[in-house]
KOLZA-690562 format. One record per residue (C-alpha): residue in one letter; x, y, z. Coordinates in Angstrom, 1 decimal, always signed. Layout:
N
ATOM   r     east    north       up
ATOM   A        X        Y        Z
...
***
This chain:
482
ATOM   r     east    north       up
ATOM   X     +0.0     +0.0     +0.0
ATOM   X     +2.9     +2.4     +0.4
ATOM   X     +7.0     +2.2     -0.9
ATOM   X     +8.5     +4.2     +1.8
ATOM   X     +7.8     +4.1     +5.8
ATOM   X    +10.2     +6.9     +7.5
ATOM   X    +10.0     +6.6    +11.4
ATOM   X    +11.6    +10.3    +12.4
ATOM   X    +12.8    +10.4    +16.3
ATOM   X    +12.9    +14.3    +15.9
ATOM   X     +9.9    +16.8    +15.0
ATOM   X    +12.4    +18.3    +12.6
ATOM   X    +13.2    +15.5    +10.9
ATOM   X     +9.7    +14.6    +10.3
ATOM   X     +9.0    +18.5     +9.0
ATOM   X    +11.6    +18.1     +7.1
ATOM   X    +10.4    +14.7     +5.0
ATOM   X     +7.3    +16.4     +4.6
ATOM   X     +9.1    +19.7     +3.1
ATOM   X    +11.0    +16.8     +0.9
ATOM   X     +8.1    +14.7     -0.2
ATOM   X     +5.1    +17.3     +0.5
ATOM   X     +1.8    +15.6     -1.5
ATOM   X     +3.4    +12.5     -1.6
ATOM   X     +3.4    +12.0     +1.8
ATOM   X     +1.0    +11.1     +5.0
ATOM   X     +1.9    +11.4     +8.2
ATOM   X     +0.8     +8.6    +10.6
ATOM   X     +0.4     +8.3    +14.1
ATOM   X     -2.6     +6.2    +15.1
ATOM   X     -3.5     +5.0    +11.6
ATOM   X     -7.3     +4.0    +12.2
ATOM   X     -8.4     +6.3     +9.3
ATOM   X     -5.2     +6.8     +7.3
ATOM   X     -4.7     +2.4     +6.9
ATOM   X     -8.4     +2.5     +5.4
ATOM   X     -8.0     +5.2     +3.4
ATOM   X     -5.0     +3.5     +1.5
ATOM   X     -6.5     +0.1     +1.6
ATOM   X     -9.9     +2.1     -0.4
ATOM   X     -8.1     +3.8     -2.6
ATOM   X     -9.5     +7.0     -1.2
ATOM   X     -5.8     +8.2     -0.6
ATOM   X     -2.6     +7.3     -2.7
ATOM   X     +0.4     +8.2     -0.5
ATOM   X     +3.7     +6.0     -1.5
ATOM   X     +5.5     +7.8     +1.6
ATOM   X     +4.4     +7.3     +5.0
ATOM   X     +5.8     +9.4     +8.1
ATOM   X     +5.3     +7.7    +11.4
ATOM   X     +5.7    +10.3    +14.1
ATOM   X     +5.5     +8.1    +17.6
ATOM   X     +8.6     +7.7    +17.9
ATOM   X     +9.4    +11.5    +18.5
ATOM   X     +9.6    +11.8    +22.3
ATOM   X     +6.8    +14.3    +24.3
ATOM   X     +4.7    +14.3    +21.6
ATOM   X     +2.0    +12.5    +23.9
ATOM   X     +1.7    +14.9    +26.5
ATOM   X     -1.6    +16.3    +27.9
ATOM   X     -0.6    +20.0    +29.3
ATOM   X     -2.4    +22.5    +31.2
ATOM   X     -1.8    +25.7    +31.2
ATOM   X     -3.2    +27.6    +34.1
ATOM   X     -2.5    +31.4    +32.7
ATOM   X     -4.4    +30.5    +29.6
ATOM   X     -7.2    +28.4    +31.2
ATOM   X     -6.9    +25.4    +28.6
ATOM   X     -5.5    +22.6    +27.4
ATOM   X     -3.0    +21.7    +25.0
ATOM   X     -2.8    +18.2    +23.6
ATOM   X     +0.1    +16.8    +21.7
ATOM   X     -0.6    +15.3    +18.6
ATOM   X     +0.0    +11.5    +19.9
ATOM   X     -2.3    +11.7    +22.5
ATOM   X     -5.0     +9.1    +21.9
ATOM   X     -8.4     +8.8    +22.5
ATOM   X     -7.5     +6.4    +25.2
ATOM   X     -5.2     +8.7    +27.0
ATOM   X     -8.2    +11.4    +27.3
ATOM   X    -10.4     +9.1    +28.9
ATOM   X     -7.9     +8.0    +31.3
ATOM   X     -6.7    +11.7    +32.5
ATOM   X     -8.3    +12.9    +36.1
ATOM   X     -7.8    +16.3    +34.8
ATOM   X     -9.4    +15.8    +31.2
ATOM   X    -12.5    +14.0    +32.5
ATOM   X    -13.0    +17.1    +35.6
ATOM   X    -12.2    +20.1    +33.7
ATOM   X    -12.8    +19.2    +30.1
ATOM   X    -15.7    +16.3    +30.8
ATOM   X    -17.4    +16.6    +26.8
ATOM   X    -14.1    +15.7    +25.2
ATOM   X    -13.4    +12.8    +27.6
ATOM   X    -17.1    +11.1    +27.0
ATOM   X    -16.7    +11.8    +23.0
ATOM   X    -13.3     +9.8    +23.2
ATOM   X    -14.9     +7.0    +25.3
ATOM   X    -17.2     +7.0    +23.0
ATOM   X    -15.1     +6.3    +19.6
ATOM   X    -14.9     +2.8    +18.3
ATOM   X    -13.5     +0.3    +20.7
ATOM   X    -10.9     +0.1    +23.5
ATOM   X     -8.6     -0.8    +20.6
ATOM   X     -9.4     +1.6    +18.2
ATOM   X     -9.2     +3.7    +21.3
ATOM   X     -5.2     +2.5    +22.2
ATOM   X     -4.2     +3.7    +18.6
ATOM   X     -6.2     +6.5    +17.6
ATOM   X     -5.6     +9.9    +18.7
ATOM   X     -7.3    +13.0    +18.7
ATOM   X     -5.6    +15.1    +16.2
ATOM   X     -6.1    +11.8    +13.5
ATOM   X     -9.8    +12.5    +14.4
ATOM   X     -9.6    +15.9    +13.8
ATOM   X     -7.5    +16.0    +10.5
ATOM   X     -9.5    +13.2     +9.0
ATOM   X    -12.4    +16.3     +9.0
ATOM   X    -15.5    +14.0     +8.9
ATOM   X    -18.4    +15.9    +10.1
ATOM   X    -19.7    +12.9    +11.9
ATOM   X    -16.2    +12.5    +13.9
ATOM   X    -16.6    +12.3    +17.6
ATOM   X    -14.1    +14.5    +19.1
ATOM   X    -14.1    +17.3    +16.8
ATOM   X    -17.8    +18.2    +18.4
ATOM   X    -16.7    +18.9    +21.3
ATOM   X    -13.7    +20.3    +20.7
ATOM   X    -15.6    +23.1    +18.7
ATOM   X    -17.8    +24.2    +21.5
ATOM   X    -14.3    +24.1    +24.1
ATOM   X    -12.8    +26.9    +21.7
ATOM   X    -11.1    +24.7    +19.9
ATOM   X     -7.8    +25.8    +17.7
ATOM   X     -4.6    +23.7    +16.1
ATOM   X     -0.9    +24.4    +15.6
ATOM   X     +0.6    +24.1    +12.2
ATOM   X     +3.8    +23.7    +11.7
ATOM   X     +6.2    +23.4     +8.5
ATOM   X     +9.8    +24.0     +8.2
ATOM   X     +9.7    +26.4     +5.6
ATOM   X     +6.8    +29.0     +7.8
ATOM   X     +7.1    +28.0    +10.9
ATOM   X     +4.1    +27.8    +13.4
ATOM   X     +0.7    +29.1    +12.4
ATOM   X     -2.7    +28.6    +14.4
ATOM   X     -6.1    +28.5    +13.5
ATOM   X     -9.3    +28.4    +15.0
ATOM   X    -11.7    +25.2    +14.2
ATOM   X    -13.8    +27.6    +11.7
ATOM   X    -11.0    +28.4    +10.0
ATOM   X     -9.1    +25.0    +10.1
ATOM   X    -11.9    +23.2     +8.5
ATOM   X    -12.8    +23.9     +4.6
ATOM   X    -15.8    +21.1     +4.4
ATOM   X    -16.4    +17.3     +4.3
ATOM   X    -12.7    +16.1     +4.5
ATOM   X    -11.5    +19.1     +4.0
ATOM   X     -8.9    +21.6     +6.2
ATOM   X     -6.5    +24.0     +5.8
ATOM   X     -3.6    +21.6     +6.3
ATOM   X     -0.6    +22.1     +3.8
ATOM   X     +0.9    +19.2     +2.4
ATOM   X     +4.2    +20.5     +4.2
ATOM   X     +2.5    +21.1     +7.4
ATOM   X     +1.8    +18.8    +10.8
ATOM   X     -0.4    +19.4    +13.5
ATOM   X     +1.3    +19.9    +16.5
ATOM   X     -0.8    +20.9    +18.8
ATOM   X     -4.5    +21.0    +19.9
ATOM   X     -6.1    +23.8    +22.3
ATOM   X     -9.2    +23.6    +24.1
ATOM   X    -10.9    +25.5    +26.9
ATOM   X    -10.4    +24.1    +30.7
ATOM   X    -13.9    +24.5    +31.9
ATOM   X    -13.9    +26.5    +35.2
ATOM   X    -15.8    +25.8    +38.2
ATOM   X    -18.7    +27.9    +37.1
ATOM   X    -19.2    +25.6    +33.9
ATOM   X    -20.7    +22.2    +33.1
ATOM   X    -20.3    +20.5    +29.5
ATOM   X    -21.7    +17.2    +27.7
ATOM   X    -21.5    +15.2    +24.7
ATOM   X    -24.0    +13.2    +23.6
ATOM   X    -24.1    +10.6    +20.8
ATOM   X    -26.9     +8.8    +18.9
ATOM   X    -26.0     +5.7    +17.3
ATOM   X    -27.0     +2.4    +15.4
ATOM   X    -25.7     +0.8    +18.6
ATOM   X    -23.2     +1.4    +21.6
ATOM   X    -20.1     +0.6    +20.1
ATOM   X    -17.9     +0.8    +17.2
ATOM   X    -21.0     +3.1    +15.7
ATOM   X    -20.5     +6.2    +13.7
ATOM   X    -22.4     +9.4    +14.7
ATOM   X    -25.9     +9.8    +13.0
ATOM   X    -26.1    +13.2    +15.3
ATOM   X    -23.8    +14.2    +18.0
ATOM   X    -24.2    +17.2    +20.4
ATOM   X    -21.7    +18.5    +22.6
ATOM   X    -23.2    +21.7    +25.1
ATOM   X    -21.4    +24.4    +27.2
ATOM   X    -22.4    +26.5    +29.6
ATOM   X    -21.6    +29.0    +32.1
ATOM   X    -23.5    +29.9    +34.8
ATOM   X    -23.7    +33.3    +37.3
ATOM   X    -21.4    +32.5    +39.8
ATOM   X    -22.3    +35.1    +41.9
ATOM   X    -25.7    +34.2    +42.4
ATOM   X    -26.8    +31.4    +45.2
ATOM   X    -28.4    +28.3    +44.9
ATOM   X    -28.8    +25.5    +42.8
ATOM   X    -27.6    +25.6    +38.7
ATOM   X    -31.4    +25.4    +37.6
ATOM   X    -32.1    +29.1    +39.2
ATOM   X    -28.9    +30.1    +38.7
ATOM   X    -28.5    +32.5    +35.0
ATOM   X    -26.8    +30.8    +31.9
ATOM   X    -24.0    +33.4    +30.9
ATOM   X    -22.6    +31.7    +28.3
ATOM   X    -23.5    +29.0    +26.1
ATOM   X    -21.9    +27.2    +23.1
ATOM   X    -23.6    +24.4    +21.3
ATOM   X    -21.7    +22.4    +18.8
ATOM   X    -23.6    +19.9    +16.2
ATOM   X    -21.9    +17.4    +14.8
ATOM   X    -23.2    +14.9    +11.5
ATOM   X    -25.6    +17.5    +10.3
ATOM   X    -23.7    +19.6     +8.2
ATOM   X    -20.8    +19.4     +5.9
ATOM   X    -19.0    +20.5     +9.2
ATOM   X    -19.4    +20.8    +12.8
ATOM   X    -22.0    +23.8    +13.1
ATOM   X    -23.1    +25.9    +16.1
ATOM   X    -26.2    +26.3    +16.9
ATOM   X    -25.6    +30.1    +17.9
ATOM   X    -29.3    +31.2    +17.9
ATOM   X    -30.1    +28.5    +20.5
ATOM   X    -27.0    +29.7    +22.4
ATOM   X    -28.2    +33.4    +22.0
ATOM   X    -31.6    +32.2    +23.4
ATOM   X    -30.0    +31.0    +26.8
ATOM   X    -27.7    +34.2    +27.8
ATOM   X    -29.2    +35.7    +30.6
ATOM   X    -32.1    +32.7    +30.8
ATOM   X    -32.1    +30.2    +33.7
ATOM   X    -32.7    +26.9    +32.5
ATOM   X    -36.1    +26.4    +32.9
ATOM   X    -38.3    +23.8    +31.0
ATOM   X    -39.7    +26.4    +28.8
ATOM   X    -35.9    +27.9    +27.6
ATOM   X    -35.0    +24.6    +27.2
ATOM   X    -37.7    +23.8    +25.1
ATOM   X    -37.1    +27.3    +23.0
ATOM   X    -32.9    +26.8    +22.7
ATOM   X    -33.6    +22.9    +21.3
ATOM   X    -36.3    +24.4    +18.3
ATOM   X    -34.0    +26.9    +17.6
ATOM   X    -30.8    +24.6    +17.6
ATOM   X    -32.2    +22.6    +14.9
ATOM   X    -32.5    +25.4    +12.7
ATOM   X    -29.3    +25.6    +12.0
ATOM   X    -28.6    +22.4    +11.2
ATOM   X    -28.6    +21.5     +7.1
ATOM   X    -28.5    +17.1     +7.5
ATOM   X    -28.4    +14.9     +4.7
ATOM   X    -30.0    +11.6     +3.6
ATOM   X    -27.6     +8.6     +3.6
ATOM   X    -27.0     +4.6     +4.1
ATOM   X    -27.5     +5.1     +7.9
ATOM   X    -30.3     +8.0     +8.6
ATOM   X    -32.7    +10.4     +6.2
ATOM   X    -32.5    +13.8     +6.4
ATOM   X    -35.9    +14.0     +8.5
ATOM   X    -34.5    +11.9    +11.3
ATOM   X    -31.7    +13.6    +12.1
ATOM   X    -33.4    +17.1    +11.8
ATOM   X    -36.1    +15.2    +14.6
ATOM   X    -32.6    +14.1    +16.5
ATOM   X    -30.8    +17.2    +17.4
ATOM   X    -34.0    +18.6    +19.1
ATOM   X    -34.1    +15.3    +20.9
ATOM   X    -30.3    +15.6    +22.1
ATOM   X    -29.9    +19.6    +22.8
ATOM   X    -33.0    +19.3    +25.1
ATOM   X    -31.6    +16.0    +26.7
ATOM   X    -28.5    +17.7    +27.3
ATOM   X    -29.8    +20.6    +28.4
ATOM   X    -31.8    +18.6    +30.9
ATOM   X    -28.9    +16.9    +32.1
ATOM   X    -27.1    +20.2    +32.9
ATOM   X    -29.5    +21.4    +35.2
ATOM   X    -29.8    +18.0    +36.8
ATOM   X    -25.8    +17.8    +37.3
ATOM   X    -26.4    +14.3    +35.8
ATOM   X    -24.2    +14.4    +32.5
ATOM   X    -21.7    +12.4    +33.9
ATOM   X    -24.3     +9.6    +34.5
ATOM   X    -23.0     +6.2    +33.2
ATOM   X    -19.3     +7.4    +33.1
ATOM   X    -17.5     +4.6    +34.5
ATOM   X    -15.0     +5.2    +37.7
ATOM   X    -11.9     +3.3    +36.1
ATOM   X    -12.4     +2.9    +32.3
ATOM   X    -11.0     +0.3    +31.0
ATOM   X     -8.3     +0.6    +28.6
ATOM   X     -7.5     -3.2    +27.9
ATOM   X     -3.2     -1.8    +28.1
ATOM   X     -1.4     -2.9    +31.1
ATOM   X     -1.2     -0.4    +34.1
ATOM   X     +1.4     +2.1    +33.5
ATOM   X     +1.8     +5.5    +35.3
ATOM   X     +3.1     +7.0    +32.1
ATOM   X     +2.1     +5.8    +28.7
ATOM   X     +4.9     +6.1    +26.6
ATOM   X     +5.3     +5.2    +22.5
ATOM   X     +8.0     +2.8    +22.3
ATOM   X    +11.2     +4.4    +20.9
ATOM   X    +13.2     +2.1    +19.6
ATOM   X    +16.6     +4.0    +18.0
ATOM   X    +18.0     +7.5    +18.9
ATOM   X    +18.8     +7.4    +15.1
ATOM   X    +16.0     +8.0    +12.0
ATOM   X    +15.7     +5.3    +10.0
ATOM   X    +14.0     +4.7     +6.8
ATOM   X    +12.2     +1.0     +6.1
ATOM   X    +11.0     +0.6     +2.1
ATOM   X    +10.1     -3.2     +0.9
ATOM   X    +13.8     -4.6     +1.0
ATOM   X    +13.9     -4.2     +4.7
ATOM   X    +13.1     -6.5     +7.6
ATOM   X    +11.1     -6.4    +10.6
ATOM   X    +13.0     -7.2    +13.9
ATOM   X    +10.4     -7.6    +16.8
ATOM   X     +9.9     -9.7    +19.8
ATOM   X     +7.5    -12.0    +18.8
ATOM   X     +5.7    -14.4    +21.6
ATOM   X     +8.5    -13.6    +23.8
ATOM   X    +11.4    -14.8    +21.3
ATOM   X    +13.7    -12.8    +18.7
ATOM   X    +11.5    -12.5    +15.1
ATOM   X    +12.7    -11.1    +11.7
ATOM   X     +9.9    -10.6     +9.4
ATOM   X    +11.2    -10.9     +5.5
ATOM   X     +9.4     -8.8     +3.1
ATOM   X     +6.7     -7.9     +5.5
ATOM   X     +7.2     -4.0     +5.2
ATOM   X     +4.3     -2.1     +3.3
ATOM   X     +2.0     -4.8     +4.9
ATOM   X     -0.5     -4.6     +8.1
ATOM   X     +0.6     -5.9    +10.9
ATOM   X     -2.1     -8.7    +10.5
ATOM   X     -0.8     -9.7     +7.3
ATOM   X     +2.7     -9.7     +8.0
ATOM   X     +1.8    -11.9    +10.8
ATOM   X     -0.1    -14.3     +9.2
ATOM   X     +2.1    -14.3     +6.0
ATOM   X     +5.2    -13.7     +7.2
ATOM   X     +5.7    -14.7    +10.7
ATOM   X     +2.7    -17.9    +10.4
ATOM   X     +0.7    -16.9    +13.1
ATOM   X     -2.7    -17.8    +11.9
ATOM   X     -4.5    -18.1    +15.2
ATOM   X     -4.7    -13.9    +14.2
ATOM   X     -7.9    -13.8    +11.9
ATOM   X     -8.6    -11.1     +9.2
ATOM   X    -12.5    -10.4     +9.7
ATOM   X    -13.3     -7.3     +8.4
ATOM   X     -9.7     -5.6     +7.9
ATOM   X    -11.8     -2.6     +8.6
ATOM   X    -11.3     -2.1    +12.7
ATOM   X    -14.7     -3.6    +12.7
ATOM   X    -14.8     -6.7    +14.3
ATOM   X    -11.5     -7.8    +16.8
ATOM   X    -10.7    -10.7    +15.1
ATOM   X     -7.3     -9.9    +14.5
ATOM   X     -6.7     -8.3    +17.9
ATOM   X     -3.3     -8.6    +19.4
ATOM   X     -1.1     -6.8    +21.8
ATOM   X     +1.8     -4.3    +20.5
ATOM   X     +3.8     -3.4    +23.2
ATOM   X     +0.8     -4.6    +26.2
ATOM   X     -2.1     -2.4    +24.7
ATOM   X     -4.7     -4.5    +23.0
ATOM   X     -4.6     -3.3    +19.2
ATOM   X     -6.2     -4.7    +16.0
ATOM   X     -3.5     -5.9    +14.0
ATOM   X     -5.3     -4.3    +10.7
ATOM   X     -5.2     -1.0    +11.0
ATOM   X     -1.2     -0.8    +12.4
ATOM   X     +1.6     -0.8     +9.7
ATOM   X     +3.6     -3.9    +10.1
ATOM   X     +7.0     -1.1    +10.1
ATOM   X     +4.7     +0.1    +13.5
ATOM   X     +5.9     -3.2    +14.9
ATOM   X    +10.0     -3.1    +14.5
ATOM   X    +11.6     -2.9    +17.9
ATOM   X     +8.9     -3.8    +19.9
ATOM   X     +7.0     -6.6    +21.6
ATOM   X     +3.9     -8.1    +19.9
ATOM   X     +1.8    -11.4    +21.1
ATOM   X     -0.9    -13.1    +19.4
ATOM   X     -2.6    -16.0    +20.7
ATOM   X     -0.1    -18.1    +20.4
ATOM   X     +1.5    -17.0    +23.1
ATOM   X     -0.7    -17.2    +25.4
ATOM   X     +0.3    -20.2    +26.2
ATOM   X     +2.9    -20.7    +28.8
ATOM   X     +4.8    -23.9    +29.3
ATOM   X     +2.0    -25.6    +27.4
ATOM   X     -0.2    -24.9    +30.1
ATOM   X     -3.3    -22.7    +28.9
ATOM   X     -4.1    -19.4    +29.8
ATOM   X     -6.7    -19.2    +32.1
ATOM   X     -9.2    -17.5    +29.6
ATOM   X     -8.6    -20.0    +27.3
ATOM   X     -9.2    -22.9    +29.6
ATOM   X    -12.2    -20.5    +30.7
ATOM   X    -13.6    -20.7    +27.3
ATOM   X    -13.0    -24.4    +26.6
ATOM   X    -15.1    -24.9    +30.0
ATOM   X    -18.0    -23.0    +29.6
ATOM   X    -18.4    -24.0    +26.3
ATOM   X    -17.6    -20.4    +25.3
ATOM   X    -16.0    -21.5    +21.5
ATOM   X    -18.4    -21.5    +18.8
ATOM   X    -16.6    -22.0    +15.3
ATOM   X    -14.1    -20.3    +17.0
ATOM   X    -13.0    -18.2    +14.1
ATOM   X    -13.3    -14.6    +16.4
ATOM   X    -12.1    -17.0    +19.9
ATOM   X     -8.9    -15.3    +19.2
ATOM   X    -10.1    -11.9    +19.3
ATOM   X    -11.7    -12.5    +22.4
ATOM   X     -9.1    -14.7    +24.5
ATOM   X     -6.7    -11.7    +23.7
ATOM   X     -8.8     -8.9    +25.2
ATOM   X    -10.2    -10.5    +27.2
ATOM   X     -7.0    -11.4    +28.7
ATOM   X     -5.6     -7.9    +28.7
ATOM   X     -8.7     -7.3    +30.6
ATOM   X     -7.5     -9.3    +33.8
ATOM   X     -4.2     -8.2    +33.9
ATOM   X     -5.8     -4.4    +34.0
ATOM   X     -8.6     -5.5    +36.0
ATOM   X     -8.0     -9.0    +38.1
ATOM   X    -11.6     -8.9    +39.1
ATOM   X    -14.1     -7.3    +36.9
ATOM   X    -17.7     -6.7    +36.9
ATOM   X    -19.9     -7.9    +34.1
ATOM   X    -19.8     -4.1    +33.4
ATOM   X    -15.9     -4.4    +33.0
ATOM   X    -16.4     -7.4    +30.4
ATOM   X    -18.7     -5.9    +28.6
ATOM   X    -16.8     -2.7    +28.2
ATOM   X    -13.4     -4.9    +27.0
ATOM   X    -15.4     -7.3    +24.7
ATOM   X    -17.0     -4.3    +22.7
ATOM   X    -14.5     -4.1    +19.9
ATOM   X    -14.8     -7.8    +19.4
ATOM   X    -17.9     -9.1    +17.2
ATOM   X    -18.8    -13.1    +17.4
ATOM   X    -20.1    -14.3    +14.1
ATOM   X    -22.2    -17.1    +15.7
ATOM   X    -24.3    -16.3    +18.4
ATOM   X    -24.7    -14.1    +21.8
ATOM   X    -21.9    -14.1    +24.4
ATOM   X    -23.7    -14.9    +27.6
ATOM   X    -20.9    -17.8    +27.7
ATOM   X    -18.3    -15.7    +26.7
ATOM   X    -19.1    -13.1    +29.2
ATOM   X    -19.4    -16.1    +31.8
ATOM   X    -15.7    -17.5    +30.7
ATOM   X    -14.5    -13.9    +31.6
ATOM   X    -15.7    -14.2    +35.2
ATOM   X    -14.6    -18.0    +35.1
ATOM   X    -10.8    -17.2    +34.3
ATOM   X    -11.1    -14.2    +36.9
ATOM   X    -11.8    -16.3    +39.9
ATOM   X     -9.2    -18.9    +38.4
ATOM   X     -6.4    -16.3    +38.4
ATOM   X     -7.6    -14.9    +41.7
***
């Protein structure tokens, strides 16, 4: 799918492959959009950039004179969800990210992939609009230049991104104490499910007045819609309507007619038109309602799980303090299962392929090759990943297992011996999938509820049947271990 994978340790070096190769060129980070993209068609890049090698490029800053937050480009959607100080002061950006794809899709994509990919129905971009948001450029020709989300994005896929430039940087408002936010999604169902209509509400309310928020003034309000328009819009009539309003039932009711007014959906494959005009009435009031209640952060679990092994400090794995180039005459060199592996001719291949085709590992199964369905989910240095949407070049220098090695002196891993018990294998063609996060799952979480299981078995799909006996495997293998 590509010729040329350049894995830059430095931001400069990586500006300046892009100044080199401009057009021809992609940077990747998390891949989830960018490996589809190049499997469609839809994008024809020979010359990919991976950045997560570059040291600090993860980090999740505050910046207390400025009141907001700046996110490095390699921060993830997982990483959001799993910051104290993103979920307090910045609470619609951390439910939009939980609510993307998959724990997963979740380890691997990251915010600024969301918001470059520019799809009006992306999660985070939503709520990012109605924080303030605004992103650094940078090129090694200009410099640093930043813009505003209504100037950054042009329309459907569309931004003001040079092919020379990176985003380096994301900035969003830290809400104060006088503010409350939300995000709310509507979906086909609760996971891996894109946007039909997504909302994300802010307000601020009179801090100097006493009492509860519901008799307390709104004095300020911003009300982001997302999956209507060829962007995100705001609804800035409805926001208008609320300055100076407590929120009674009556302003609510007014603010929700007026948001969907300026709204302009479309008919496709997964809603009309009609429905999603009906939708954002439905969600603005709900989320109105749930601002006055102080119950947006219903249903928002205490310790999300994140299916990687506990760290204090996630860190991408850097493997040289040297960049290095990898085109197809290169091999692999990973830890594989534990042991030494050198994968021949496995560059400008998914990680699923190379290990199936390359390195033999069948028990990893291609599903969907879409992100879709878990099948081929492994673990790249101890986060659970699907093995389709990373580069196999992602994989040099670091540890990968598969299902294979869960095995240990040819003993069975307690999921799997779970499985086999409770008659949890079907054809078995997604078991693999599921032993793997499923076993992540207990080494993050030794004793989980059936809430916990759910939440780490969402990004895997069984073909056959429902997974009461899966679910009951989980809790099997959990009292086994304990």
């Amino acid at each position: 799918m590509w010729q040329t994978y350049h894995q830059p340790t430095t931001l400069s070096d990586a500006l300046a492959l892009l100044a080199e190769h401009g057009a021809d060129a992609r940077i990747i980070a998390g891949g989830t959009d960018l490996i589809i993209e190049l499997e469609r068609g839809v994008r024809h890049q020979q010359v990919l950039i991976d950045v997560t090698r570059i040291p600090d490029l993860n980090r999740i800053a505050l910046d207390q004179a400025a009141a907001g937050f700046m996110l490095g480009p390699l921060v993830t959607h997982a990483s959001v969800t799993a910051s104290p100080l993103l979920v307090e002061r910045a609470f619609p950006l951390a439910r939009a990210c939980w609510e993307v794809g998959a724990p997963q899709i979740r380890n691997r994509g990251t915010v600024a992939g969301n918001v470059i990919t520019a799809s009006p129905a992306n999660d985070t971009i939503t709520p990012l609009w109605a924080l303030d948001g605004a992103v650094t450029l940078s090129s090694q020709a200009r410099g640093e230049r930043r813009l505003p989300f209504d100037q950054f994005f042009r329309g459907v896929r569309r931004t003001a991104l040079e092919a020379d430039e990176m985003l380096t940087g994301i900035h969003l408002r830290a809400l104060p104490a006088t503010a409350r936010g939300t995000f709310i999604k509507l979906g086909l169902r609760r996971a891996q499910a894109i946007s039909l209509v997504n909302v994300a509400v802010v307000l601020d309310f009179d801090s100097a007045a006493l009492g509860p928020v519901s008799d307390r003034a709104v004095t300020g309000a911003r009300i982001a819609l997302g999956s209507v328009a060829p962007t995100i819009v705001r609804a800035k009539d409805a926001e208008a309507s609320l300055i100076g309003q407590p929120l009674s039932d009556r302003t609510i009711v007014a603010a929700a007619e007026l948001a969907v007014q300026a709204a302009h959906p479309i008919d496709d494959v997964r809603a009309s038109a009609d429905y999603r005009t009906s939708m954002i009435g439905v969600l603005v009031e709900r989320a109105l309602r749930q601002l006055r209640a102080g119950t947006e952060r219903g249903g928002w679990p205490a310790t999300p799980i994140l299916l990687r092994s506990p760290v204090t400090s996630h860190q991408s794995s850097v493997i040289s303090d040297q960049s290095f180039v990898v085109d197809h005459a290169s091999r692999i060199t990973l830890t594989l299962n534990g042991a030494p592996a050198t994968l021949e001719n496995a560059a400008g291949k998914t990680l699923l392929r190379a290990l199936r085709e390359n390195a033999h590992m069948t028990g990893v199964k291609e599903g969907c090759a879409e992100g879709e369905c878990g099948a081929c989910t492994v673990w790249l240095d101890d986060e659970a990943v699907m093995a389709c949407l990373v580069p196999a070049e992602r994989a040099a220098g670091c540890d990968v297992v598969t299902v294979e090695g869960l095995v240990a002196d040819e003993r069975l891993h307690a999921v799997q011996a779970a499985f086999v018990s409770e008659g949890a294998v079907q054809c078995g063609y997604c078991t693999p999938g599921l032993l793997m996060s499923a076993a992540k799952l207990l080494e993050e979480c030794p004793d989980p509820t059936v809430g916990d299981i759910q939440q780490a078995l969402a990004g895997n799909l069984c073909r056959c049947t429902g997974y009461a006996k899966v679910v009951a495997a989980v809790e099997r293998a959990a009292h086994m271990k304990g």
